[in-house]
VOPAGU-2260 file (C-alpha; in pm, 1 decimal, decimal comma):
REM VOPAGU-2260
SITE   aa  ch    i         X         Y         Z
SITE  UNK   A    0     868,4     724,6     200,8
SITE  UNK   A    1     847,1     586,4     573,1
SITE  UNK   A    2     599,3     343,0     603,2
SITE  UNK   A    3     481,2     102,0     871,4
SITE  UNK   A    4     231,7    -232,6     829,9
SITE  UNK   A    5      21,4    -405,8    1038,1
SITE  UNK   A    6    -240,2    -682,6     938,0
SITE  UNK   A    7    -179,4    -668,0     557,2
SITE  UNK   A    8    -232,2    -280,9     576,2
SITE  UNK   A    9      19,6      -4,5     532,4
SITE  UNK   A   10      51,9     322,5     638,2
SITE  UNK   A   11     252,6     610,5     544,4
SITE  UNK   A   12     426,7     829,4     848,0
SITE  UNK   A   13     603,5    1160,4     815,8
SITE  UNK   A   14     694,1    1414,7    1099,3
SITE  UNK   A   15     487,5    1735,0    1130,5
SITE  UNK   A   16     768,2    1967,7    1272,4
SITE  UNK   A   17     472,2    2212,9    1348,0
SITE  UNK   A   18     324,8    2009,4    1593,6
SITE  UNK   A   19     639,2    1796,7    1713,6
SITE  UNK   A   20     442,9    1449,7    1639,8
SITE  UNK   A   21     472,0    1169,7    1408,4
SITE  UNK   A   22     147,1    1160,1    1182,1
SITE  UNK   A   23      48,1     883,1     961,1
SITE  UNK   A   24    -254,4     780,0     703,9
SITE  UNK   A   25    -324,4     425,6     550,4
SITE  UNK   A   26    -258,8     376,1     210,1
SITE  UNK   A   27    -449,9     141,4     -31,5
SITE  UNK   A   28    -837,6     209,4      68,1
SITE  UNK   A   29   -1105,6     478,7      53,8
SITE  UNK   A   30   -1145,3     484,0     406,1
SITE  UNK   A   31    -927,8     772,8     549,7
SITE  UNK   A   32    -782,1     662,2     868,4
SITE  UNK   A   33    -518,8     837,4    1023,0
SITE  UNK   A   34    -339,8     822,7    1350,8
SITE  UNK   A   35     -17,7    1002,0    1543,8
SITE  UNK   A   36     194,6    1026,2    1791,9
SITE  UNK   A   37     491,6    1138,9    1982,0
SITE  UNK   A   38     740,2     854,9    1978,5
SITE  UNK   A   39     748,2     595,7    1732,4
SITE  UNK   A   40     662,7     377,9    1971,1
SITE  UNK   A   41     332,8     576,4    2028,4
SITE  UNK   A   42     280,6     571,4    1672,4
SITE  UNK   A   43     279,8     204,9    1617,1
SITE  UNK   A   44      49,7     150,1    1873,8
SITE  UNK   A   45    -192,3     418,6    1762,5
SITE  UNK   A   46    -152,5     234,6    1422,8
SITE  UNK   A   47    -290,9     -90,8    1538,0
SITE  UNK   A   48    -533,9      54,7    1723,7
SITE  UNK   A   49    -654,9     202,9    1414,2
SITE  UNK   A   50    -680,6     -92,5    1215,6
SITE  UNK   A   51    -825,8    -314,2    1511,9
SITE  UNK   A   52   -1057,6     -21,5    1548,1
SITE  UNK   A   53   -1123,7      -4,3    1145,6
SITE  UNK   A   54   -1211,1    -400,1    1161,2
SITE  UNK   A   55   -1393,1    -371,7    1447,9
SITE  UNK   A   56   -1604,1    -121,6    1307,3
SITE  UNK   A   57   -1656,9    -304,2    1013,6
SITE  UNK   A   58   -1786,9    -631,1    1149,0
SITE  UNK   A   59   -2022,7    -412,2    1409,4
SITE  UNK   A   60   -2154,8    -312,7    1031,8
SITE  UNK   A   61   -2190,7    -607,3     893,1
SITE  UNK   A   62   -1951,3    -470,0     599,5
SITE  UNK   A   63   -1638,4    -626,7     443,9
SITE  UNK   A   64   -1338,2    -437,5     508,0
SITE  UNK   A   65   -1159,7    -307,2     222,1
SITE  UNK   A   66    -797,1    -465,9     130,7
SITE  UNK   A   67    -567,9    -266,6      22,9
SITE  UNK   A   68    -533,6    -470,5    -301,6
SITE  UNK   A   69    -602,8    -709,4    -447,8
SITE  UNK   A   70    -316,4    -814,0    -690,5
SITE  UNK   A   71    -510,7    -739,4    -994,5
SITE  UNK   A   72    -353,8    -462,3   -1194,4
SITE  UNK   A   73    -554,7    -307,9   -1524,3
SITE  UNK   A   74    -291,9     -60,6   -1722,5
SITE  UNK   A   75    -371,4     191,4   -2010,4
SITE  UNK   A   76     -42,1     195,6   -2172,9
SITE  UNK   A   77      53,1     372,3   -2543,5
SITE  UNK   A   78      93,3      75,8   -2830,2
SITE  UNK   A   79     426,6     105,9   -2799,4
SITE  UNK   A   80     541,8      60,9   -2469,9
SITE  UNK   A   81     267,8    -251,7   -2461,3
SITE  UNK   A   82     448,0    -367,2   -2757,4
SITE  UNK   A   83     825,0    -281,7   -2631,9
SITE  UNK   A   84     741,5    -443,3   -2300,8
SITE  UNK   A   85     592,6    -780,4   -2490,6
SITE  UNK   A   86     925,3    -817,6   -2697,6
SITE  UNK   A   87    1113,8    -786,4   -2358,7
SITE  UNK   A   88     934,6   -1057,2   -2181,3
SITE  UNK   A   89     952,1   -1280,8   -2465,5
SITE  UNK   A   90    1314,3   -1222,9   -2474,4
SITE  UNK   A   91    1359,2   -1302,5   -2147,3
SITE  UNK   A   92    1140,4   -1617,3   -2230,1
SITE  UNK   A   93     830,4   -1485,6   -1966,8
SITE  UNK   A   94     508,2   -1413,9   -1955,4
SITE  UNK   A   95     411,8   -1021,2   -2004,7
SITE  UNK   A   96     217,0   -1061,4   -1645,6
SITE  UNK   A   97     540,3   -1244,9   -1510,8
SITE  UNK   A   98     838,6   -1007,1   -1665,3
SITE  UNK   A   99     622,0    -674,9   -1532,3
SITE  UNK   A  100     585,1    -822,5   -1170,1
SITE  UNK   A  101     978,9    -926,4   -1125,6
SITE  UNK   A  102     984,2    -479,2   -1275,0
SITE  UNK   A  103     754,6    -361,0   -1043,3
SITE  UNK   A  104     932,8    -558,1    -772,0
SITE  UNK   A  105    1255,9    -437,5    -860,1
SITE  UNK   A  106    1089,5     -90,5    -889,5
SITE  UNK   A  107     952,3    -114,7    -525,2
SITE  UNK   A  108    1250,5    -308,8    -384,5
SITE  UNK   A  109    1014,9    -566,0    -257,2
């Protein structure tokens, strides 16, 4: 996945071959903003603009803007993986919430 991020947000781009141009959408909130463009050069700036324009918004409002997260994560996860994943933190002498965030960051390259 191609992504780009600007002021804590991040967007995902991909080329519509259709219409020649470089579309993208921001991940992470409700709000569906999406921009384009025909150079990636155009495409960053149309991405800011969004997000300046998003804020903007937002404070003419009088509303919070949403962030994409918030680094709270709640998982449903079968007994046994729970359990599996407990015995390998401990093993690795962590914390459950410490072992799964050096996973997810290997899992996202981060």
């Amino acid at each position: 996945m191609n992504t780009m991020t600007y002021k804590g947000y991040t967007a995902r781009v991909e080329y519509d071959e259709r219409d020649d141009i470089f579309v993208g959408r921001i991940l992470g909130i409700r709000t569906l903003i999406s921009f384009h463009g025909e150079t990636v050069s155009q495409l960053r700036k149309e991405f800011e603009s969004a997000v300046k324009d998003y804020l903007a918004e937002c404070r003419e409002r009088s509303v919070r803007p949403e962030k994409p997260v918030s680094g709270k994560v709640l998982l449903r996860l079968p007994p046994e993986v729970h359990g599996a994943a407990m015995v390998a933190a401990q093993a690795a002498g962590k914390s459950l919430n410490q072992w799964a965030t050096e996973v997810l960051q290997d899992a996202t390259h981060s």
